[in-house]
C-alpha positions in Angstrom: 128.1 99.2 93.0 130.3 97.3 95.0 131.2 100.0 97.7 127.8 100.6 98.1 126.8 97.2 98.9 129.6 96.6 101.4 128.2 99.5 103.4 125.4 97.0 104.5 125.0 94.6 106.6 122.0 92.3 105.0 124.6 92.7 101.1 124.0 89.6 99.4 127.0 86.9 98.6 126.6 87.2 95.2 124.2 88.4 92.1 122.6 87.1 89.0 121.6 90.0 86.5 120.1 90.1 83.3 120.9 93.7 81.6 123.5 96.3 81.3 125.5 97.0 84.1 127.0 99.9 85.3 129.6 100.4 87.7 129.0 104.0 88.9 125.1 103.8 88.5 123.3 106.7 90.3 120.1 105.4 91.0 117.4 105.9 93.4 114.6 103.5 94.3 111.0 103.9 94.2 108.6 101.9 96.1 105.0 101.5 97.2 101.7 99.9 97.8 101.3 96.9 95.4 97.0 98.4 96.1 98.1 101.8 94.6 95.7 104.8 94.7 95.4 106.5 91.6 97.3 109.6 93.2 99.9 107.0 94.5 100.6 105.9 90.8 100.3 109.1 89.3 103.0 110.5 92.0 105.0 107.5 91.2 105.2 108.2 87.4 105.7 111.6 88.0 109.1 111.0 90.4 110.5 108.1 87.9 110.0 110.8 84.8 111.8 113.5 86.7 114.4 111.2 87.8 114.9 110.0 84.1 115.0 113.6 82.9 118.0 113.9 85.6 119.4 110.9 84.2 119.0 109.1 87.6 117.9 105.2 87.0 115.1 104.0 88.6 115.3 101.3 91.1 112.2 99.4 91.6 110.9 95.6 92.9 108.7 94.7 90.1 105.7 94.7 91.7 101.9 95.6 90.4 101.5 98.9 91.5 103.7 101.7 92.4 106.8 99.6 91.2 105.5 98.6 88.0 104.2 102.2 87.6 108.1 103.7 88.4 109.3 101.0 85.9 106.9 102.1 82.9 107.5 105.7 83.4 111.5 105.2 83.1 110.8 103.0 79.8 108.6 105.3 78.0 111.2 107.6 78.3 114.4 105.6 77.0 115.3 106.1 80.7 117.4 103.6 82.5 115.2 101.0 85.3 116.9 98.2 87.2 114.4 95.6 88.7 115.3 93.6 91.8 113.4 90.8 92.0 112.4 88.2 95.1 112.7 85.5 92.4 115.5 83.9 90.9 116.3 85.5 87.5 114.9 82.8 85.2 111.5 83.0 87.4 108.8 85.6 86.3 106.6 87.1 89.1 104.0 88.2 89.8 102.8 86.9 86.0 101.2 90.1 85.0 104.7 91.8 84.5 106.4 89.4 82.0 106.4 91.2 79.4 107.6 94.4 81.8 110.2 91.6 83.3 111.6 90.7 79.7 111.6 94.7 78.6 114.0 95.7 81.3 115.8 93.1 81.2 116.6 94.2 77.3 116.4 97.7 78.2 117.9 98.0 81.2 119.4 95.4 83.8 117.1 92.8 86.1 119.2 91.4 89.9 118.0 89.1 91.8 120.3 87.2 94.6 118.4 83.8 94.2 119.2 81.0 92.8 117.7 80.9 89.0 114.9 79.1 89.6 114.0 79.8 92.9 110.4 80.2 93.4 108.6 83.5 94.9 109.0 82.9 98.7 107.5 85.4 101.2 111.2 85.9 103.1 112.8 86.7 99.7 111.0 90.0 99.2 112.2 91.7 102.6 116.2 90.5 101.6 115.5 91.9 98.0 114.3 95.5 99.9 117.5 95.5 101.6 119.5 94.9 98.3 117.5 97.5 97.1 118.0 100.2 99.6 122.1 99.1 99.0 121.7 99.6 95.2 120.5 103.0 95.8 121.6 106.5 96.9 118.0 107.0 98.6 114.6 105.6 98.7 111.3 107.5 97.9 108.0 105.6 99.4 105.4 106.6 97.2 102.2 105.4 99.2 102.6 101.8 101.8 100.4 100.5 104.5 101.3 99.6 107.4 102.5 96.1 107.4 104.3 96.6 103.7 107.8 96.0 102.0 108.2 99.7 101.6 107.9 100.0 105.1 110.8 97.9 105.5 112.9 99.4 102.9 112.7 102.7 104.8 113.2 100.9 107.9 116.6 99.2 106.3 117.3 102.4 104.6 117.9 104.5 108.2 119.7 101.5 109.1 122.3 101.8 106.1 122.8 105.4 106.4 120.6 106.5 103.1 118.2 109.1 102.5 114.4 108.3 103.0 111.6 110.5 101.1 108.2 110.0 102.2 105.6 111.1 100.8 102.5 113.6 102.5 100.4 109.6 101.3 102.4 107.7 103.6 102.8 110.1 106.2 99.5 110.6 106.7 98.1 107.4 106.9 100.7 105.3 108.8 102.0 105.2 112.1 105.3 104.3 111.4 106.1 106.8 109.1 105.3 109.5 111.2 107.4 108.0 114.0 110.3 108.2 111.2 109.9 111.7 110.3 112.5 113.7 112.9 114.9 110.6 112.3 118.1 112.1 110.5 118.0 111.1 106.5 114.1 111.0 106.8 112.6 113.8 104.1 108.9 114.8 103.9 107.5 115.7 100.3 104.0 117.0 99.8 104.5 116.3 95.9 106.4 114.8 93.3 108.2 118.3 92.8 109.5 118.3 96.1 110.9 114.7 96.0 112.8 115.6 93.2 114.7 118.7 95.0 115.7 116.6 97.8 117.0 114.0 94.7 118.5 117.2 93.4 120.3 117.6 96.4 121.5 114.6 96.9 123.0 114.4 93.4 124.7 117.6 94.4 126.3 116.0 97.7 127.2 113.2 95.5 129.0 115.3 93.1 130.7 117.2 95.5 132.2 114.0 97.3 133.3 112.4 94.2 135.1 115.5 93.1 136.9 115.4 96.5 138.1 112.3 96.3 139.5 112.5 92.8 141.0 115.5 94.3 142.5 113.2 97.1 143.4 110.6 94.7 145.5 113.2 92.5 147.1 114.3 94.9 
């Protein structure tokens, strides 16, 4: 992940994990309204099991709602989830998802880039969107209001170069994702379905990349 990171400006010095890692881990992050709608959290659940039917991790902040829906989904599939957390690894928040912070840190891998210990602070959570965003190829915002994290993950995510989905739920009801959706990178899905073809093509791009500079390496 380490070429990914250094494509950012807000990439963190170092950090902490708890997990598996994975040095060429396609993932893509799925975010949203801790106050999820049911549609919000069925839409999120329905992304996170496509994306572990593609074998794509999903990349969430541990949250209640839409992240803690995204996370479930992967793990009742066997499917990989890494959790990046606004606390330091050793720290469990919100308290609700303890035993969802200790399954995916067996299961699959928890990153935080805090201090063990370090409390939940309200400044954390905007630098652990940005480390998010970096982790991933794209982001998908689920459902957000108007003053939320996700809306700053898709903000930080147009500043790093990667793909935004939105869906028709957040489009509709905010401001600033409408004002986002002619911006280049910024996708527009009226269901789950069609946030998985734009994560379809961005694994294809991917592929295609990578087999061109192998090609460039060889030669």
């Amino acid at each position: 992940r380490r070429v990914l990171f250094r494509s950012i400006h807000q990439a963190p010095p170092v950090l902490f994990a708890r997990g598996a890692l994975r040095p060429d881990d396609a993932a893509v992050s799925v975010v949203g309204s801790r106050k999820a709608s049911n549609r919000g959290l069925t839409i999120a659940a329905e992304v996170a099991h496509g994306l572990a039917v593609r074998d794509v991790t999903v990349v969430a902040g541990l949250a209640v709602g839409i992240d803690s829906a995204a996370h479930r989904e992967a793990l009742a599939h066997g499917a990989r989830t890494v959790a990046v957390i606004g606390t330091g690894i050793n720290k469990t928040y919100p308290a609700e998802n303890r035993a969802l912070h200790e399954e995916i840190a067996s299961r699959g891998l928890l990153l935080s880039q805090f201090w063990p210990d370090a409390p939940p602070q309200k400044q954390n959570f905007l630098m652990r969107n940005a480390t998010m965003s970096g982790y991933g190829l794209a982001t998908v915002v689920v459902e957000a209001s108007e003053q939320s994290g996700a809306r700053a993950q898709a903000r930080m995510a147009v500043e790093h170069g990667r793909p935004v989905i939105l869906t028709d739920l957040v489009v509709q009801r905010n401001t600033w994702a409408q004002a986002l959706v002619d911006r280049p990178g910024i996708h527009v899905a009226d269901d789950p379905r069609t946030v998985l073809e734009v994560v379809d093509q961005l694994m294809a791009e991917r592929r295609v990349v990578g087999d061109e500079l192998r090609r460039f390496v060889s030669a």
